[in-house]
C-alpha positions in Angstrom: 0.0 0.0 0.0 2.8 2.4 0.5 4.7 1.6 -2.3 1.2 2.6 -4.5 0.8 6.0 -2.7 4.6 6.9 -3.4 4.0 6.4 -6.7 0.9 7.7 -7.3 2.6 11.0 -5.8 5.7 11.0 -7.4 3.5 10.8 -10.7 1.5 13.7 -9.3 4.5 16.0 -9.1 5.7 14.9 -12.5 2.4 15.7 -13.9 2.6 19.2 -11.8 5.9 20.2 -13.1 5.2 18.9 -16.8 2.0 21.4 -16.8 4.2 24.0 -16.0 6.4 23.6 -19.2 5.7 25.3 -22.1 3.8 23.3 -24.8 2.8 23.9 -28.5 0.2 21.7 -29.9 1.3 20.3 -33.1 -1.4 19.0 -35.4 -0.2 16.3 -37.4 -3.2 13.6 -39.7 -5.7 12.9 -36.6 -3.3 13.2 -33.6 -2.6 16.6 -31.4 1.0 16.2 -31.0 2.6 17.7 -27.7 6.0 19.3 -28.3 7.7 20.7 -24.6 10.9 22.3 -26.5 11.1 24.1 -29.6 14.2 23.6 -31.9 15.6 25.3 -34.8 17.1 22.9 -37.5 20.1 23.7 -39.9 21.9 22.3 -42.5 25.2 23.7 -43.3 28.2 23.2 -46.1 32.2 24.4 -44.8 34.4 24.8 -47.5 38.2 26.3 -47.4 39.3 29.2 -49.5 40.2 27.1 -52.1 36.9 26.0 -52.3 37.3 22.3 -51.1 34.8 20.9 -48.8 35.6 20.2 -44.9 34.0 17.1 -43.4 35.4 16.3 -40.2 34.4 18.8 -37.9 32.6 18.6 -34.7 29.9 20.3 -32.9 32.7 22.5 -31.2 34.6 24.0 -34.6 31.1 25.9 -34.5 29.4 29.2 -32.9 26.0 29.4 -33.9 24.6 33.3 -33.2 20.9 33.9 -33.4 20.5 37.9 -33.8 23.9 38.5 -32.4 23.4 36.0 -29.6 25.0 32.9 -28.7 23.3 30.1 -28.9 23.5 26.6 -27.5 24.2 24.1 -29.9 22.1 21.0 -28.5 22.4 18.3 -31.5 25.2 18.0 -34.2 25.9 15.5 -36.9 27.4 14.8 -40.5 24.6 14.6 -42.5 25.8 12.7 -45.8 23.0 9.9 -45.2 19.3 11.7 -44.5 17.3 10.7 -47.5 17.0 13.7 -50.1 13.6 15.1 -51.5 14.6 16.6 -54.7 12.5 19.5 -56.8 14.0 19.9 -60.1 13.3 23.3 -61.8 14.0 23.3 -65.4 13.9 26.6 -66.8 12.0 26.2 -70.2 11.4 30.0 -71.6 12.3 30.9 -74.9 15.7 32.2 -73.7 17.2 28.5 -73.1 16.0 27.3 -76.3 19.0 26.2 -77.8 20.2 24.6 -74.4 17.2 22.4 -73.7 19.0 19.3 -75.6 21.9 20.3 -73.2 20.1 20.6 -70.1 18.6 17.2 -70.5 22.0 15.7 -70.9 23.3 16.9 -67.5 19.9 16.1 -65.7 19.3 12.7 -66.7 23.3 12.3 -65.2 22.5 14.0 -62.3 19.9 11.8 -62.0 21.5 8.6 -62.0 24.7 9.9 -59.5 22.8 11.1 -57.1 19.7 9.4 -56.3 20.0 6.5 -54.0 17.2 4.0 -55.4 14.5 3.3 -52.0 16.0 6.3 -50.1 15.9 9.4 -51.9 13.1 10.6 -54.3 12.8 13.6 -57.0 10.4 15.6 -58.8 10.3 17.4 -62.3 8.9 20.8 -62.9 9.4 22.6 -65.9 8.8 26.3 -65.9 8.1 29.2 -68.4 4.6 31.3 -68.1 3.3 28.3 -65.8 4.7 25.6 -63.8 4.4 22.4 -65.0 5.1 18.9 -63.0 6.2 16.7 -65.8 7.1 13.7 -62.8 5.8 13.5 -59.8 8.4 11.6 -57.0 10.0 9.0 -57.6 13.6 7.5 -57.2 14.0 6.1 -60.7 16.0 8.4 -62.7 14.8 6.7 -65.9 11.2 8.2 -65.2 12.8 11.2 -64.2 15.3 11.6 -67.6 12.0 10.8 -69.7 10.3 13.5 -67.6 13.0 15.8 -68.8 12.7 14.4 -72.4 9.5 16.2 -72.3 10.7 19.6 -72.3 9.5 22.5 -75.2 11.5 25.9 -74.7 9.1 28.7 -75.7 7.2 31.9 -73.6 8.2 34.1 -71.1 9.6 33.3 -67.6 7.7 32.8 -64.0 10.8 32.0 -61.9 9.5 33.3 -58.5 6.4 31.1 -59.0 7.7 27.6 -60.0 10.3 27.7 -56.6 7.4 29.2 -54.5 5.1 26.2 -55.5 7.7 23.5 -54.9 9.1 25.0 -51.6 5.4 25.6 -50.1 3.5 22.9 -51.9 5.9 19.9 -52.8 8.6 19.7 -50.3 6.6 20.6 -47.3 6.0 17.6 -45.6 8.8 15.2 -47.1 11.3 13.4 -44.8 14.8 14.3 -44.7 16.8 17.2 -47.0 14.6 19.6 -48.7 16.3 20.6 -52.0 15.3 22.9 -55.0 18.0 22.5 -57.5 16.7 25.5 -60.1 18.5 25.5 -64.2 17.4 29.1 -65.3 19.2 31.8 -66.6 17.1 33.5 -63.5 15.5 36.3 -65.1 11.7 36.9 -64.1 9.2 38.1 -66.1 5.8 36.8 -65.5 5.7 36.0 -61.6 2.6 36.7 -59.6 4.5 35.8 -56.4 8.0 38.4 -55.0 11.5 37.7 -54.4 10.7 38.4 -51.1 7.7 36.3 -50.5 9.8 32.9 -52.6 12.3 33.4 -49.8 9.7 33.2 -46.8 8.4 30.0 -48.8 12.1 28.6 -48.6 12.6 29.6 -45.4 9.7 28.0 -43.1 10.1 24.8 -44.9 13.3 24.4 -44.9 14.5 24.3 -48.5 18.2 24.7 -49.1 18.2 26.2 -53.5 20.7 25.4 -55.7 21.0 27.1 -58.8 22.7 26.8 -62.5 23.1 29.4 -64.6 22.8 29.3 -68.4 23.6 32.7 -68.9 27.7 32.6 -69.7 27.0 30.2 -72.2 25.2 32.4 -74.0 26.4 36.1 -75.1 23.0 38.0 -73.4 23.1 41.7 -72.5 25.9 42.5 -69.4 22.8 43.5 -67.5 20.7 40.8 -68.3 23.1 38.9 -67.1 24.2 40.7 -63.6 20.5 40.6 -63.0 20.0 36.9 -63.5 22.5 35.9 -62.2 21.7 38.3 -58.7 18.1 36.7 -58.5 19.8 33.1 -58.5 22.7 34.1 -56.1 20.2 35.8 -53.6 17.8 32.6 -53.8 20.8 30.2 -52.9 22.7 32.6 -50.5 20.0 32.8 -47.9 18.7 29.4 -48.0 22.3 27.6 -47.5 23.0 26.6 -50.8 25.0 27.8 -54.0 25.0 29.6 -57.6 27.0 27.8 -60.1 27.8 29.9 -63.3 29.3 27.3 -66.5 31.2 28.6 -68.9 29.9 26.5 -71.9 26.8 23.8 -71.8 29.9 21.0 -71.6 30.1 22.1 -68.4 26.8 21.6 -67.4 27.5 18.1 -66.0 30.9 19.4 -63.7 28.3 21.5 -62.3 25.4 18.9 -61.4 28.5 17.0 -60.1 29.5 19.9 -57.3 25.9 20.0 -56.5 25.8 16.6 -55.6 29.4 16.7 -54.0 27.8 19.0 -51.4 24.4 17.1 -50.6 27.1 14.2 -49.4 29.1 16.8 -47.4 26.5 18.2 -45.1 26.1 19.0 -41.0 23.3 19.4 -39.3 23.0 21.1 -36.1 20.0 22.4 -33.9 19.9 24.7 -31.0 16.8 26.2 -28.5 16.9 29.4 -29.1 17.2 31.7 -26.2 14.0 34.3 -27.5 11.2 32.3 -26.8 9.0 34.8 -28.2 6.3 33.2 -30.2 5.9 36.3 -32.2 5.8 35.0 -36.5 9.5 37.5 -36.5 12.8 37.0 -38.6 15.3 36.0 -36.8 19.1 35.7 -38.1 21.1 32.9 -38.4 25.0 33.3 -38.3 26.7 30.4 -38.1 30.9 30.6 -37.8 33.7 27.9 -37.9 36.6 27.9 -35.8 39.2 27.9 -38.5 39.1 31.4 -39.9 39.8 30.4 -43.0 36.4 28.2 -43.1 33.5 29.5 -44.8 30.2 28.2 -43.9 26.9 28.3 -46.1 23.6 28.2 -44.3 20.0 29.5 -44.0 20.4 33.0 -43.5 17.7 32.8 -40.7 14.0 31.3 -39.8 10.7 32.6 -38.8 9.5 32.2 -35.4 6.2 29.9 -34.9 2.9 31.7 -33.7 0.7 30.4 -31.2 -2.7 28.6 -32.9 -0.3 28.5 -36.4 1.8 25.3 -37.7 4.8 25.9 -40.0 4.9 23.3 -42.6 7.6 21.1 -42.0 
């Protein structure tokens, strides 16, 4: 008899002290999730000056800053095996026509390096006055490649939209690495949605962008070209991942190739960030190595939850 009235108080002052934590209530199919701590998630790429990747560091080669303050790094690993979800943006305006037959080339050998069959998956979307979804996910790069096939340059170009869609609508929700890996000469034209708002997308879903550009293969206007190629650097600069600018379509694949080197070269970290405020505000990301000479690409910052609001994960 005593031993059941110590424990039936013992779980009465668990219960007491649990009320007192702070909870958000995570709705997730038909179950009410209960989550005591919240935790910010990033994925992050160290290279040297040289360029060369670095992939044996540890949680403590790191100094995460969140608005200027330290943080507490509570998780750390080496992400090189999380499963990938893959969004494919093929740009396919009339400005790439005569680098479609290349473009297909380099994706359909993207495809086959750097998918693993059962573990990662990808999607098509091809992109010009609307977004199209030529293949849905899958991890066979054959129905991928003939998804590609499929492609018909022509019309004018609705960038912001087609990265929007897949960040808000067809990563959000997949397991592991979200990835938009965007082949556009990154002019605009036609968008209903901002640079601005494409970047919120990216940002409360977790989407690290990758982008190719076409436009030094081609011989375009000097300020065509500074402006494309800005829109596709600020799209991969404050979601973690890079702007890759090929001299000639040959180098398309060498390009696909780096991309891929990366994805295998990833950390992960998370931290509880010390403003608790559940406000819906920016907050900046600065993440810094302890070798000087180390530069580190990640999110340039999240979006703090609001109470009775969910983030798509």
């Amino acid at each position: 008899m005593r031993i059941t009235i110590a424990v039936f108080v013992c779980l009465a002052f668990l219960a007491a002290e649990a009320a007192q934590q702070p909870v958000q209530h995570v709705q997730s199919g038909t179950d009410t999730l209960a989550v005591n701590v919240d935790r910010v998630n990033v994925l992050l790429t160290v290279a040297d000056r040289r360029g060369k990747l670095i992939r044996n560091l540890d949680r403590n080669d790191f100094k995460v800053f969140e608005d200027g303050q330290v943080q507490s790094i509570s998780n750390f690993s080496s992400e090189t095996d999380l499963p990938l979800s893959v969004a494919f943006l093929i740009d396919s305006s009339g400005s790439v026509r005569d680098k479609v037959r290349f473009e297909r080339q380099a994706a359909a050998r993207f495809f086959d390096s750097a998918l693993r069959h059962g573990k990662d998956k990808a999607l098509v979307i091809s992109f010009d006055t609307r977004s199209i979804v030529l293949q849905d996910y899958t991890d066979d790069p054959a129905q991928l490649t003939q998804a590609v096939q499929k492609i018909i340059a022509g019309g004018s170009t609705s960038l912001y939209d087609a990265v929007f869609e897949a960040a808000a609508h067809k990563l959000a929700g997949q397991e592991g690495r979200h990835v938009i890996i965007v082949l556009s000469d990154g002019m605009d034209n036609s968008s209903h949605v901002s640079l601005p708002d494409t970047l919120e997308a990216a940002q409360k879903n977790d989407v690290v962008i990758y982008a190719i550009s076409t436009n030094s293969i081609d011989n375009i206007d000097p300020q065509d070209r500074k402006m494309g190629d800005g829109n596709l650097k600020r799209l991969t600069a404050e979601t973690g991942g890079r702007a890759l600018c090929p001299g000639k379509v040959e180098d398309l694949n060498r390009a696909f190739a780096k991309i891929n080197e990366e994805l295998r070269s990833q950390y992960s970290l998370a931290y509880g960030p010390t403003n608790t405020k559940r406000d819906g505000t920016y907050r900046q990301i600065r993440i810094v190595a302890s070798h000087r000479s180390y530069t580190v690409r990640s999110r340039a910052g999240y979006y703090a939850p609001v109470p009775g609001k969910v983030a798509k994960k």
